[in-house]
DOKEKOL-121004 format. One line per field, with one value per residue (C-alpha): residue number from 1; residue in one letter; chain; x, y negated, z negated. Coordinates in steps of 0.001 Angstrom, whole numbers. Layout:
N
num	(NUM  ...);
residuo	(a  ...);
cadena	(A  ...);
u	(X  ...);
v	(Y  ...);
w	(Z  ...);
REM end
This chain:
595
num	(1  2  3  4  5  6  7  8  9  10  11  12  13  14  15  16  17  18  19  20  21  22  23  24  25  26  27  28  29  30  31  32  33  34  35  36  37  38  39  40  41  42  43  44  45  46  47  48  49  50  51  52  53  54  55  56  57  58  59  60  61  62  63  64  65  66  67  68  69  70  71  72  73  74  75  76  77  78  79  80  81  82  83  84  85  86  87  88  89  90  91  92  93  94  95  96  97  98  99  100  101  102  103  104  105  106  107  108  109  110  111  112  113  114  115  116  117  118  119  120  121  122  123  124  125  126  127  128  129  130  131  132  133  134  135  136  137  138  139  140  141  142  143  144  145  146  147  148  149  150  151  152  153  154  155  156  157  158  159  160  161  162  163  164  165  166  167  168  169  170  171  172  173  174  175  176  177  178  179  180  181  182  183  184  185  186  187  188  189  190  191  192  193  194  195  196  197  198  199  200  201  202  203  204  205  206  207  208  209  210  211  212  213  214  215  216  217  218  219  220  221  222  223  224  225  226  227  228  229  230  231  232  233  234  235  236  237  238  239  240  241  242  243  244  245  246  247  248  249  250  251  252  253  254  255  256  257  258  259  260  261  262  263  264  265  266  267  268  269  270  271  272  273  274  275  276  277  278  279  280  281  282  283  284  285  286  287  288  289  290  291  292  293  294  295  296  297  298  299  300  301  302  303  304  305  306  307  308  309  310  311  312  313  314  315  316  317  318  319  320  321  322  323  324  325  326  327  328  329  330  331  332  333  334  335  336  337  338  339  340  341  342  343  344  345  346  347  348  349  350  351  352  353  354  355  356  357  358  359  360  361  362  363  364  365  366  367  368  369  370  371  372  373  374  375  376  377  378  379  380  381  382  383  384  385  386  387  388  389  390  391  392  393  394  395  396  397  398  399  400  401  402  403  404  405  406  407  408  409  410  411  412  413  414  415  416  417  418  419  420  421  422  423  424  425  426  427  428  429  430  431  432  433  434  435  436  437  438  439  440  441  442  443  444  445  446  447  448  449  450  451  452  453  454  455  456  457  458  459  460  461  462  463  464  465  466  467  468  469  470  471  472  473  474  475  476  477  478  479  480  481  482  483  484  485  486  487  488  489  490  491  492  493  494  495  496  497  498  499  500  501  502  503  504  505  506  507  508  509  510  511  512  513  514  515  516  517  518  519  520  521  522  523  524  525  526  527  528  529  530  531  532  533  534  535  536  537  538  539  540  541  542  543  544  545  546  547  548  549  550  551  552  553  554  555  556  557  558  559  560  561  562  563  564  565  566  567  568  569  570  571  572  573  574  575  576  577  578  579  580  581  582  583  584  585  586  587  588  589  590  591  592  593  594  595);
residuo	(x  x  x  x  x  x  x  x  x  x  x  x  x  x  x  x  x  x  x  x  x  x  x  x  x  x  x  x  x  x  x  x  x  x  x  x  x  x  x  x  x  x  x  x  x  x  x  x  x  x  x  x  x  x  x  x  x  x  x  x  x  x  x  x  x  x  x  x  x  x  x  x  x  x  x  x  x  x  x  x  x  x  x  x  x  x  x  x  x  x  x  x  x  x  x  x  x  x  x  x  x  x  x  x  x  x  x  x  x  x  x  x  x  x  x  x  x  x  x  x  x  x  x  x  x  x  x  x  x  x  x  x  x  x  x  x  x  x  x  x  x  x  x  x  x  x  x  x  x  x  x  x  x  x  x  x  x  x  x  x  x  x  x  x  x  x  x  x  x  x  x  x  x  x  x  x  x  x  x  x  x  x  x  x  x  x  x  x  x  x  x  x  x  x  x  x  x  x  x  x  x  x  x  x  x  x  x  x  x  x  x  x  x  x  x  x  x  x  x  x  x  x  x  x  x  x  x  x  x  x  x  x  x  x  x  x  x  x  x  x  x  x  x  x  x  x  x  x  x  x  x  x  x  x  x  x  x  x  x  x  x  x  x  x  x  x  x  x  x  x  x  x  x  x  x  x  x  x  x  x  x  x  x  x  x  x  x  x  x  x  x  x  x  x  x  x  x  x  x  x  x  x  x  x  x  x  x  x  x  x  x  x  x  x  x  x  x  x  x  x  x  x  x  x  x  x  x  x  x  x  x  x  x  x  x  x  x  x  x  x  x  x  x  x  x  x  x  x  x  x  x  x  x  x  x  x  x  x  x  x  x  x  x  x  x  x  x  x  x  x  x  x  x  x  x  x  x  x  x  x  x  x  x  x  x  x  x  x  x  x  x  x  x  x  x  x  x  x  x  x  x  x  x  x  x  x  x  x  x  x  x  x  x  x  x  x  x  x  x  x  x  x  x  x  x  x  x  x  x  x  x  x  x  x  x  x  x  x  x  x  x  x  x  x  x  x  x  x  x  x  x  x  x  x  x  x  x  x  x  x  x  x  x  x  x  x  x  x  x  x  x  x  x  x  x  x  x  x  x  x  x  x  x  x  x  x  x  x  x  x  x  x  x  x  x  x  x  x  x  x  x  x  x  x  x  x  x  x  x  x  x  x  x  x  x  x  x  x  x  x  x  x  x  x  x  x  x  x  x  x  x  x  x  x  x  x  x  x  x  x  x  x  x  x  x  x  x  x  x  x  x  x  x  x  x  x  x  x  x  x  x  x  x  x  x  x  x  x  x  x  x  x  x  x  x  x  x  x  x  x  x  x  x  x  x  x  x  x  x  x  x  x  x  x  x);
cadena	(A  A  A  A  A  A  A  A  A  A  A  A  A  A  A  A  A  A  A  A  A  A  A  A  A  A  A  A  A  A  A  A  A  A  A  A  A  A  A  A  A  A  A  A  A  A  A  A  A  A  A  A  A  A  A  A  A  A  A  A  A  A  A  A  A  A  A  A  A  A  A  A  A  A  A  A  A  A  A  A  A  A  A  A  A  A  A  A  A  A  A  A  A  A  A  A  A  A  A  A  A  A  A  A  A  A  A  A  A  A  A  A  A  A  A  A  A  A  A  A  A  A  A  A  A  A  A  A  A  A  A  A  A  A  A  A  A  A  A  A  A  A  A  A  A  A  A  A  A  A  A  A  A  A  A  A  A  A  A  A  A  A  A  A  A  A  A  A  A  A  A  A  A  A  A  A  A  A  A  A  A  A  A  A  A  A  A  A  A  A  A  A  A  A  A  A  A  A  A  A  A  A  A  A  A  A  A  A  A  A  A  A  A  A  A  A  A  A  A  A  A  A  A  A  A  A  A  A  A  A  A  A  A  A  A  A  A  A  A  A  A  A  A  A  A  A  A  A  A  A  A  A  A  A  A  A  A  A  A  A  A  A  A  A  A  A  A  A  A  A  A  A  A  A  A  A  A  A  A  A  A  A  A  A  A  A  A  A  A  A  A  A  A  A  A  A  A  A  A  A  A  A  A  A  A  A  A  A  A  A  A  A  A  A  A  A  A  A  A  A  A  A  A  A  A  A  A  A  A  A  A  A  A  A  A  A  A  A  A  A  A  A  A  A  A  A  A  A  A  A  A  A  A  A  A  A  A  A  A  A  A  A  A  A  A  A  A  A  A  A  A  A  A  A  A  A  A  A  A  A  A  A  A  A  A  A  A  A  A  A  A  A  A  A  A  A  A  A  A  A  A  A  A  A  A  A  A  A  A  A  A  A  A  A  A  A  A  A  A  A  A  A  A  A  A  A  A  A  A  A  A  A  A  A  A  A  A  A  A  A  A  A  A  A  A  A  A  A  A  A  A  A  A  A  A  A  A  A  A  A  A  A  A  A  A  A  A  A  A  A  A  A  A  A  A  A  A  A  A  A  A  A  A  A  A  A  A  A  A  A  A  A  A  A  A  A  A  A  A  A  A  A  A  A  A  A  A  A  A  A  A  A  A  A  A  A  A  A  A  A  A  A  A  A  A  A  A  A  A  A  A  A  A  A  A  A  A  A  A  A  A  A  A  A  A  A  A  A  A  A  A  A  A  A  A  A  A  A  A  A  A  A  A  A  A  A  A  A  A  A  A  A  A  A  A  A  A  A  A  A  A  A  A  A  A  A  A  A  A  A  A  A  A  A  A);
u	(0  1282  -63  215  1491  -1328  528  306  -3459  -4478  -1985  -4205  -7257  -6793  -5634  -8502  -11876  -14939  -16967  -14247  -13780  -17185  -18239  -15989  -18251  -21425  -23074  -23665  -26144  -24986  -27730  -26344  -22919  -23354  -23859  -26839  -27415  -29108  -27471  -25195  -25842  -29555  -32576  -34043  -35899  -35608  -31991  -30974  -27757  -25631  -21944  -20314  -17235  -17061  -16985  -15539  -18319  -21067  -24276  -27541  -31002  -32980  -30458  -28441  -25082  -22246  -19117  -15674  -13780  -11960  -15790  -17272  -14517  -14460  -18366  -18124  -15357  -15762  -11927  -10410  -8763  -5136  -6600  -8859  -5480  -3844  -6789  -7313  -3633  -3072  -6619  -4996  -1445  70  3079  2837  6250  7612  9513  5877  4657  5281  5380  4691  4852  3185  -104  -601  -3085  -857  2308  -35  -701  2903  3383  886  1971  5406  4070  1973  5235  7477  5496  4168  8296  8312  5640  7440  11270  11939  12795  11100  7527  7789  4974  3052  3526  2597  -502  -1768  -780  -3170  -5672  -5623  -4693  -2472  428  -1392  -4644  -1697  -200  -3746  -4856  -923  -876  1912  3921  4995  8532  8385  11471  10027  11380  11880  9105  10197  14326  12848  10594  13332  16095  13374  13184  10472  10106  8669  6136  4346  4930  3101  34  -288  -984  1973  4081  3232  5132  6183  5688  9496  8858  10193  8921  8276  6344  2121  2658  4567  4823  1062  65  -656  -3835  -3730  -6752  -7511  -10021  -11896  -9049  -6680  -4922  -3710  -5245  -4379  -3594  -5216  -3198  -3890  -2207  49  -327  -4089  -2651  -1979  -4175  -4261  -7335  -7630  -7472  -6152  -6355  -5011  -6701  -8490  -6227  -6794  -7201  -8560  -12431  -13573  -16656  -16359  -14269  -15447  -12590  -11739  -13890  -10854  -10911  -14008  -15895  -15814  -17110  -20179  -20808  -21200  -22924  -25203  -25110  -22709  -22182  -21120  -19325  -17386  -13778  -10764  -10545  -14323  -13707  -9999  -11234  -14375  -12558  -9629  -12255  -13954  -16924  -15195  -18304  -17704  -16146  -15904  -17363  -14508  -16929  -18593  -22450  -23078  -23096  -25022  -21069  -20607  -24355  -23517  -20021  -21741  -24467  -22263  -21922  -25214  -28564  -28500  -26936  -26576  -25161  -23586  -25262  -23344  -26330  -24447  -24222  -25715  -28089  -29528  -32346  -30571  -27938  -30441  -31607  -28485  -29477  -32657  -29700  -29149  -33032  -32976  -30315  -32481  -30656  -32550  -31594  -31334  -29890  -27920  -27512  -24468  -25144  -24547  -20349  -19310  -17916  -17656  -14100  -15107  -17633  -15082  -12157  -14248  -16718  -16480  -17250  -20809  -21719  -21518  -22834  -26245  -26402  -26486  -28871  -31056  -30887  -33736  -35992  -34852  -38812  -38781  -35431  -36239  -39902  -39053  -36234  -39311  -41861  -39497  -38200  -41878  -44993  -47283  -50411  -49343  -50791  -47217  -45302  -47390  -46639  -42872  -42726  -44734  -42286  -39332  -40270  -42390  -39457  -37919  -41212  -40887  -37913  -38967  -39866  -41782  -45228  -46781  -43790  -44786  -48373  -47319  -45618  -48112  -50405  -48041  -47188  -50762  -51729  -48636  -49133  -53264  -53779  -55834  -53876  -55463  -53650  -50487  -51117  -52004  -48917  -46498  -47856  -46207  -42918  -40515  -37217  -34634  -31838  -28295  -25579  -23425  -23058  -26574  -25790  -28899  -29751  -30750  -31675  -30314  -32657  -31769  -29742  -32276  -29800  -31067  -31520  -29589  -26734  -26797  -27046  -23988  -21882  -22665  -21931  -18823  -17820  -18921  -17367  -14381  -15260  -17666  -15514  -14500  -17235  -18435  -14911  -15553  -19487  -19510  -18370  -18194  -20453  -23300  -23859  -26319  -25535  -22644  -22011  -21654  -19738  -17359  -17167  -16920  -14241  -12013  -12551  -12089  -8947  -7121  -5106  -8047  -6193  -4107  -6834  -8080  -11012  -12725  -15573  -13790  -10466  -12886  -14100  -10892  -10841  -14401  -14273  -18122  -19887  -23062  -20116  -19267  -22626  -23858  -21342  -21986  -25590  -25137  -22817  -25447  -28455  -29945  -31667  -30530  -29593  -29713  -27752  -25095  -24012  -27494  -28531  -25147  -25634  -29449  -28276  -25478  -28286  -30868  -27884  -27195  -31201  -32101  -28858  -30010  -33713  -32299  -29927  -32917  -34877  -32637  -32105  -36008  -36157  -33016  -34662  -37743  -35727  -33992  -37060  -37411  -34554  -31950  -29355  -30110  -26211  -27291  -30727  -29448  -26833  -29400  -31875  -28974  -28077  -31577  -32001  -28322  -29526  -33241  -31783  -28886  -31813  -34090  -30593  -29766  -31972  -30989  -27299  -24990  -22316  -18609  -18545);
v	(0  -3664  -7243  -10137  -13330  -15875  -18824  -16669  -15865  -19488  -20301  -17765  -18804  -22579  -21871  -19451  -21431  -19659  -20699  -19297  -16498  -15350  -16335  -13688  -10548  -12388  -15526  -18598  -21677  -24964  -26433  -30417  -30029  -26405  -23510  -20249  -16913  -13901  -12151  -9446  -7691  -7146  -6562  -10230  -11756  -15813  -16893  -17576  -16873  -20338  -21273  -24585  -26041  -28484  -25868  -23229  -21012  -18720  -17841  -15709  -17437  -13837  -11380  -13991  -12524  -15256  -16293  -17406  -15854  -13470  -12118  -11764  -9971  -7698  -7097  -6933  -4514  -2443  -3332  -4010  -6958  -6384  -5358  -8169  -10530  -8329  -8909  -12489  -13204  -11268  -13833  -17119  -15897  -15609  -13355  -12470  -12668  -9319  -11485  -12184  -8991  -6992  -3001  -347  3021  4428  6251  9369  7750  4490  7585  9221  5975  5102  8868  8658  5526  7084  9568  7954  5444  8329  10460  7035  6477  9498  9137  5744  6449  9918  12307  15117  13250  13377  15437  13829  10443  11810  13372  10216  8161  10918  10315  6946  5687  2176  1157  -1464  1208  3969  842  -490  3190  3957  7443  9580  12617  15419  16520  20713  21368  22823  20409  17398  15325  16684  15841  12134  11753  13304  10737  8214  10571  12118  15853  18758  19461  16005  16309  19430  18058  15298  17683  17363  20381  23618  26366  29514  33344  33003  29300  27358  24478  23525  20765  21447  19264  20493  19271  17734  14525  12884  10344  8571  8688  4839  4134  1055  -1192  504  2453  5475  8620  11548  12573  14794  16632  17809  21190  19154  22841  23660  27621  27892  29818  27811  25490  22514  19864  20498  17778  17461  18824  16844  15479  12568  10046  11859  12900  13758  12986  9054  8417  7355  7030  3427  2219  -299  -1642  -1721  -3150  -7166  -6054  -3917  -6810  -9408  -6875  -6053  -1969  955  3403  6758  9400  12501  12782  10717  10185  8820  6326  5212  4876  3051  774  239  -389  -3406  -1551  -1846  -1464  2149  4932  8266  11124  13513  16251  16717  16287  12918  12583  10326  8163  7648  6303  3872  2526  1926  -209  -2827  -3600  -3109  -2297  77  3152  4370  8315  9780  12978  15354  16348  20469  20939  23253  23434  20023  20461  21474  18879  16318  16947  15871  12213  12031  10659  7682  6873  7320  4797  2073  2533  2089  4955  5725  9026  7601  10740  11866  13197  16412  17572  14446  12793  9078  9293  11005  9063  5668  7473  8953  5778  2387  847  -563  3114  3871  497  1596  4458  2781  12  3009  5013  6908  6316  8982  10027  9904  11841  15141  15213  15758  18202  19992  20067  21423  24559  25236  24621  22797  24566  27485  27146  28388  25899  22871  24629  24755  21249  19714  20979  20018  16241  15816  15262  13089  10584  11225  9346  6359  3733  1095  2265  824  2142  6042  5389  4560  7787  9940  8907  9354  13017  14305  12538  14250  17854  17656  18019  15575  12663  13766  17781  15703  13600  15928  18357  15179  14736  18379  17633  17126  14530  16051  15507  15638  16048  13167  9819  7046  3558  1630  -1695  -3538  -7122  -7624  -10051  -14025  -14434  -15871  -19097  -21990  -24849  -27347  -24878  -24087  -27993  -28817  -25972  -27156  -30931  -29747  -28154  -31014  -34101  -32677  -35764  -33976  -31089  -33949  -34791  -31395  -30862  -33600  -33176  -29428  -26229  -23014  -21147  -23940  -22754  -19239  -17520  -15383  -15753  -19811  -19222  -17644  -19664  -22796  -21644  -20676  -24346  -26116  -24655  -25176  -28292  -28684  -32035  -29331  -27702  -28287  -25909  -25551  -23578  -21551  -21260  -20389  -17467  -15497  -15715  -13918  -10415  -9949  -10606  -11738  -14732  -14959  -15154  -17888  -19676  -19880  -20304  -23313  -25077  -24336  -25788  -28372  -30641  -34329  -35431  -39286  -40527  -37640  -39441  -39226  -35812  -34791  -36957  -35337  -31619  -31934  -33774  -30662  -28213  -29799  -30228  -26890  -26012  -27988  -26832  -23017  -24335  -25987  -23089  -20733  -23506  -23331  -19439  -19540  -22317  -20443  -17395  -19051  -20752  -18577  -17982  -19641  -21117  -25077  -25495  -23323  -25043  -28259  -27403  -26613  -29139  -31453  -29474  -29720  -33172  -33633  -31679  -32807  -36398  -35543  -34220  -37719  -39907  -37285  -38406  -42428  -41548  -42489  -39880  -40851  -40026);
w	(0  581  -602  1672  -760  -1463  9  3423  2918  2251  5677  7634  5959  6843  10551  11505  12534  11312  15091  16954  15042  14644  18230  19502  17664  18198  20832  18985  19806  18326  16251  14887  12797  12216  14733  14428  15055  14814  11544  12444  9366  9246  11947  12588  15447  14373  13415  10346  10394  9760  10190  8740  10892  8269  5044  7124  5924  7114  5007  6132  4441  5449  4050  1744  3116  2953  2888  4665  7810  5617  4368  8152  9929  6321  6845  10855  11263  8045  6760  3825  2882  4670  7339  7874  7476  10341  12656  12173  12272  15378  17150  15738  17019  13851  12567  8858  7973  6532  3714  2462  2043  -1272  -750  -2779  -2848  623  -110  1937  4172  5047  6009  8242  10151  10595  11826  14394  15418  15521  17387  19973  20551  21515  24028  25471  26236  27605  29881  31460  31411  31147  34147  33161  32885  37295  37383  34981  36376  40034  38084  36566  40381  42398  39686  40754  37339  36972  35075  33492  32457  31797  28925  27452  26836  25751  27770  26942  27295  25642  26435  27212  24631  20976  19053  20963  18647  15853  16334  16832  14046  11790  12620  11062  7825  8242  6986  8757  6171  6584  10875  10215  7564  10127  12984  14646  14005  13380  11817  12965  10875  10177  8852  11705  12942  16530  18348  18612  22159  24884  28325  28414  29101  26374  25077  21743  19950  17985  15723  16218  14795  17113  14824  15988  13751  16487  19502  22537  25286  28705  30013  33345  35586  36285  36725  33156  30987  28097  27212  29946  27044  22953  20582  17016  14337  11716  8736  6555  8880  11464  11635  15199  14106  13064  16504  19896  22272  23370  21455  19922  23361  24473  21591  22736  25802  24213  22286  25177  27329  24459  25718  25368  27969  26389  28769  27666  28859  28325  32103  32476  29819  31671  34960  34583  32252  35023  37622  35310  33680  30128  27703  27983  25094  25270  22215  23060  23757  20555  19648  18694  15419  12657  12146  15431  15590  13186  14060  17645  16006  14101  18044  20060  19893  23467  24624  27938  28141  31754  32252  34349  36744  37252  33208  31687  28253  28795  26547  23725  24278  23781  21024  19411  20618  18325  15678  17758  17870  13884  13457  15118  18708  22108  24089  27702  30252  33645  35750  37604  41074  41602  41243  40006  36474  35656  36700  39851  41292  40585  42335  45534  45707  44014  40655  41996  42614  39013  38053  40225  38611  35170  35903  37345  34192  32053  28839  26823  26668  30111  30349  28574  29558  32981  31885  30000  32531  35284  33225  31744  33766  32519  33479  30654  27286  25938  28198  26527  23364  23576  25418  22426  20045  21912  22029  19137  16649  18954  18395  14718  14515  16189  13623  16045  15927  19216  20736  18933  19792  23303  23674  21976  24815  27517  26290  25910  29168  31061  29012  29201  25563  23033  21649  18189  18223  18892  16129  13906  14632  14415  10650  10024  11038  8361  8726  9015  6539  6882  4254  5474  4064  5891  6250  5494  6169  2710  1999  -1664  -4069  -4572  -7409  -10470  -11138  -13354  -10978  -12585  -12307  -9212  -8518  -10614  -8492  -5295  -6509  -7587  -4418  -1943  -4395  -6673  -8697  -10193  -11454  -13574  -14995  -15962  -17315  -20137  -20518  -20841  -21695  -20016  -22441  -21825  -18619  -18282  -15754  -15555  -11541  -12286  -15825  -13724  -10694  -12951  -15019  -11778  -10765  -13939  -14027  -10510  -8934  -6690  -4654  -2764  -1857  1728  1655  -1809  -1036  1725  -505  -3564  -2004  -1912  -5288  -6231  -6406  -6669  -3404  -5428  -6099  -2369  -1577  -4347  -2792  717  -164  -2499  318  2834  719  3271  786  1261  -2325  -2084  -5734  -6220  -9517  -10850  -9882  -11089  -14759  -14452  -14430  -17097  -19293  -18686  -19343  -22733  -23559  -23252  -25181  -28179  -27717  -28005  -31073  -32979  -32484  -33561  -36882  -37516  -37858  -40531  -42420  -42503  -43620  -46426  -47996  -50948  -51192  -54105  -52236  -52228  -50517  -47671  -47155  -47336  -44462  -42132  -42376  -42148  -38638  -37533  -38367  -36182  -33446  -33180  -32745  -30525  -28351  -28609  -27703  -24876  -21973  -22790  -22900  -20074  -18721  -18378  -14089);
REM end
C-alpha cells in the first residue's frame, strides 16, 4: 500500500476542474454560474444533479449525493482513494512525484498488479522487437490488425522457450512461487517451474481502470491440438466474471454513445474498435453474469449483443441475458449473417456493414420469440406450453409495468392463448436468486440538522469571517448535531487564509460521506440570504437560547428534587443558577455579537 502526501493531494485537488472532469463521464447543460445533469448515481428523469465552478463542488437534491472531484470519480469509477489521485492526475497531465509517495509493505493484491503488469510489458516487447515473434507479427498483419490497435490493446507474445518469462521476471526478484500463484508459471511433478505461455500470441486482460489482472493466449499454428485460445486462471485479482474485455478503453465512448455493444472474442472487440466503432467490449466467452451487468451500467442504460447467426443453443444462451433486464438494462440481439464474427464481417466488408447491422438489431422479446416459434410450432398445445415458459421469466424481470403489460399482450396474441392464463402463470414464477453480491440503487434520508446549524456551516464556508465569529461566541459542544460538531471543530482549528477551496479542501478531510454530503448540500443551498451578519448573529443567538432553555430546564427538575430535602447550601446554588440563566436568556436576543 502507498499514501500520496497531502501537499500533493491538495496540488491535484486545486488543478482538476470539477466541469471538466465530470463532463468527460457524463453531458452537462450549463444552467447560470453552475452547470446540471441527470445524476449518475440514481434513476431520474428531471436533473438535479448540480456542479459549482465556483466551489468546485457537485451535489444531487434527489439522491443527496455530494461532494468534490476526488468524491465523483471515487463514486463513478468504483476506486479508492489512490486510485482516484492516479486517474485524475493522469486527465490534468500531472506526474505524482515518486519522492511524495510513502510506501509500505506491498499487500498481496498491489504484487499481483505489478506482476501482471510485468508480465503484460514483456510479451508485449516481444511481440514488437523480437525475431522469433515473425509469425506472430505476419498473423496479426493478415488479420488486418495495426500497429497502433496492436499498442492500445498492448498485444503480446509469448517466447516458445520454458522459461523465458520466468528468467525475466526473476532478474526483477520475483520468486517462482508467486509467478506461479499469479498464474503465470506452473510447476512440474518433479517441482520445476516452466512458463504457462509459450509461443502464443498474447492479449492482456484490464479491468476497467486498465490495470492489468491476467492474460489470454492464442495457439500461433491452427494444426496444433491444443485449445484454440487459454487464458489465465483466476487469482486474486482476477475474476472472469467481473471483466469485460476493453472495457478500460471503451468506456468514454459507451458513455457518449449512451449503448454498449457486447461481442465474444478478443478479435471482435480489436477490430471493430480499429475500424472506429469503439463502444464495444468483449465477455470472453462466458455467460453474462449479474457483475458484469452492473459494471456496464455505471456507463449506459442499453446493450446491444452480436449474435453469431451459425451458433448453436440459442435459446438457452439467452436466457443468461434475463440478468441484464434485472439490473435495469434495455436490451437488444444484432444478428451476424450467416459464417461471419464481428471481426469477420469488418475485415471482408467495411465498418458501416456492421454499423447496419447494429442499428437493425432486435428487442430482446422480439429476439427469442421468434427463436421460440421457429423450433416449436405454434399450433401445438405443448409448443405454446414450452414457449410460455421459456419467455415468461424473462417478463418477470422487467420492472416497467406498461412495458410487462405490453408484452403480456403481444405473447398471448402471437401464441393464441388468453392474456389472463399468462397472467395468472407469471404470478407463479418465483425470482430467481443468486448467491453473489446485488448492487442496489438507494436514496439515503436528509440528514435531520437543526436549521440554525446548518445555517452557521454554510456561513462559515462562503465568508471565513464567520468562522471567527463562531470561534468567540460558541463552543463546540453547543452545537447538536454530531455531523456539524465535527465539521466545525475541523474548521475552527485550521489556517483557513491558505486555503483556496474551503468547502472543496474540507471534504478530503471527512471520512463519513453523510459529512461529504452535508457539505456539498449546504454550499449548494440556493436561498438568497440578504444581511449575512445578521442571519449569522441570528443563528449563534438561537444556538445559545435553546442552550439555556435546556440548562434551565434541567435547573427546575433539581430544584424540585432538592425541595425537601436539608441542604439550604445546595438550594441556594441553584436558584442562584436559575435566576443567572433565566436572565442571561431575557438579555440574549438584545445583545450584540462581536462580528
Amino acid at each position: 500500500m502507498a499514501y500520496v502526501n497531502q501537499d500533493i493531494i491538495d496540488e491535484i485537488r486545486d488543478r482538476a476542474d470539477i466541469v471538466e472532469i465530470i463532463q468527460s463521464y457524463i453531458p452537462l447543460k450549463r444552467a447560470g454560474r453552475n452547470f446540471r445533469a441527470l445524476c449518475p448515481f440514481h434513476h431520474e428523469k428531471t436533473p438535479s444533479f448540480m456542479i459549482s465552478p465556483d466551489k468546485q463542488i457537485f451535489h444531487c437534491f434527489g439522491c443527496g449525493e455530494g461532494g468534490n472531484v476526488f468524491n465523483f470519480v471515487m463514486k463513478y469509477e468504483r476506486l479508492n482513494f489512490r486510485e482516484t489521485l492516479e486517474v485524475i492526475a493522469k486527465k490534468i497531465g500531472f506526474d505524482i512525484p515518486q519522492d511524495k509517495i510513502k510506501a509500505k509493505e506491498s499487500s498481496l493484491t498491489n504484487k499481483f498488479f505489478s506482476l501482471t503488469e510485468t508480465a503484460a510489458c514483456f510479451y508485449h516487447s516481444a511481440l514488437l522487437k523480437s525475431s522469433q515473434a515473425d509469425i506472430a507479427r505476419q498473423y496479426l498483419n493478415e488479420r488486418g490488425i495495426k500497429e497502433e490497435a496492436i499498442k492500445e490493446f498492448r498485444l503480446g507474445f509469448s517466447l516458445p522457450g520454458w522459461d523465458e518469462f520466468i528468467n525475466y521476471a526473476k532478474k526483477k526478484n520475483w520468486r517462482e512461487e508467486v509467478l506461479e500463484r499469479a498464474g503465470l508459471a506452473l510447476r512440474s511433478r518433479q517441482g520445476k517451474y516452466y512458463d504457462r505461455f509459450r509461443n502464443k500470441l498474447m492479449f492482456p486482460i484490464a479491468n476497467n481502470q486498465g490495470k492489468i489482472v491476467g492474460v489470454g493466449a492464442r495457439r500461433r499454428d491452427e494444426k496444433e491440438k491444443e485449445s484454440k485460445y487459454t487464458n489465465s486462471p483466476e487469482t486474486e485479482i482476477y475474476a472472469k466474471r467481473k471483466i469485460l474485455y476493453g472495457l478500460n478503453l471503451a468506456k468514454n465512448y459507451i458513455n457518449k454513445s449512451s449503448e454498449a455493444i457486447i461481442t465474444e472474442g478478443y478479435f471482435d472487440v480489436i477490430a471493430p474498435y480499429q475500424a472506429g466503432i469503439k463502444n464495444i467490449v468483449g465477455c470472453l466467452g462466458t455467460s453474462f453474469t449479474q457483475e458484469q451487468a452492473y459494471i456496464l451500467k455505471r456507463y449506459t442504460k442499453k446493450v446491444i449483443l452480436l449474435f453469431d447467426a451459425d451458433s448453436s443453443g440459442e435459446i438457452a444462451a439467452l436466457r443468461s441475458l434475463d440478468i441484464l433486464i434485472e439490473v435495469g438494462l434495455t436490451v437488444k440481439i444484432a444478428c451476424l449473417p450467416p459464417g461471419y464474427d464481428a471481426d469477420k464481417l469488418v475485415r471482408e466488408k467495411n465498418k458501416e456493414a456492421l454499423e447496419k447491422i447494429v442499428q437493425d438489431s432486435k428487442d430482446l422479446f422480439d429476439y427469442r420469440l421468434g427463436l421460440l416459434k421457429a423450433a416449436y410450432p405454434v399450433d401445438l398445445t405443448e409448443s405454446k406450453t414450452r414457449i410460455a415458459s421459456e419467455i415468461l421469466p424473462t417478463i418477470k424481470k422487467i420492472e416497467n409495468s406498461v412495458l410487462k403489460s405490453a408484452y403480456l399482450k403481444r405473447l398471448a396474441r402471437e401464441i393464441e392463448v388468453s392474456e389472463q392464463s399468462l397472467l395468472d402463470e407469471l404470478k407463479k414464477i418465483k425470482q430467481a436468486k443468486y448467491n453473489y453480491y446485488i448492487q442496489k440503487e438507494t436514496v439515503p434520508t436528509k440528514l435531520e440538522i437543526p436549521p440554525a446549524e446548518k445555517m452557521i456551516l454554510r456561513l462559515m464556508l462562503e465568508d471565513t469571517k464567520a468562522i471567527n465569529t463562531v470561534k468567540e461566541n460558541l463552543k463546540i459542544y453547543d452545537f447538536e448535531h454530531p455531523l456539524i460538531q465535527k465539521i466545525i471543530s475541523v474548521l475552527l482549528s485550521v489556517n483557513f487564509e491558505k486555503i483556496s477551496n474551503l468547502g472543496s479542501w474540507l471534504m478530503d478531510r471527512m471520512e463519513e460521506k453523510e459529512a461529504q454530503n452535508l457539505i456539498s448540500d449546504v454550499l449548494t443551498d440556493d436561498l438568497k440570504i440578504i444581511d449575512r451578519k445578521r442571519s449569522l448573529e441570528d443563528c449563534i443567538n438561537l444556538i445559545r437560547k435553546k442552550n439555556l432553555e435546556v440548562k434551565l430546564t434541567q435547573l427546575e427538575s433539581q430544584i424540585k428534587y432538592v425541595e425537601g430535602v436539608e441542604d439550604e447550601e445546595k438550594r441556594n446554588y441553584l436558584f442562584k443558577e436559575f435566576q443567572r440563566l433565566l436572565k442571561e436568556k431575557r438579555h440574549l436576543e438584545s445583545r450584540k455579537i462581536n462580528s
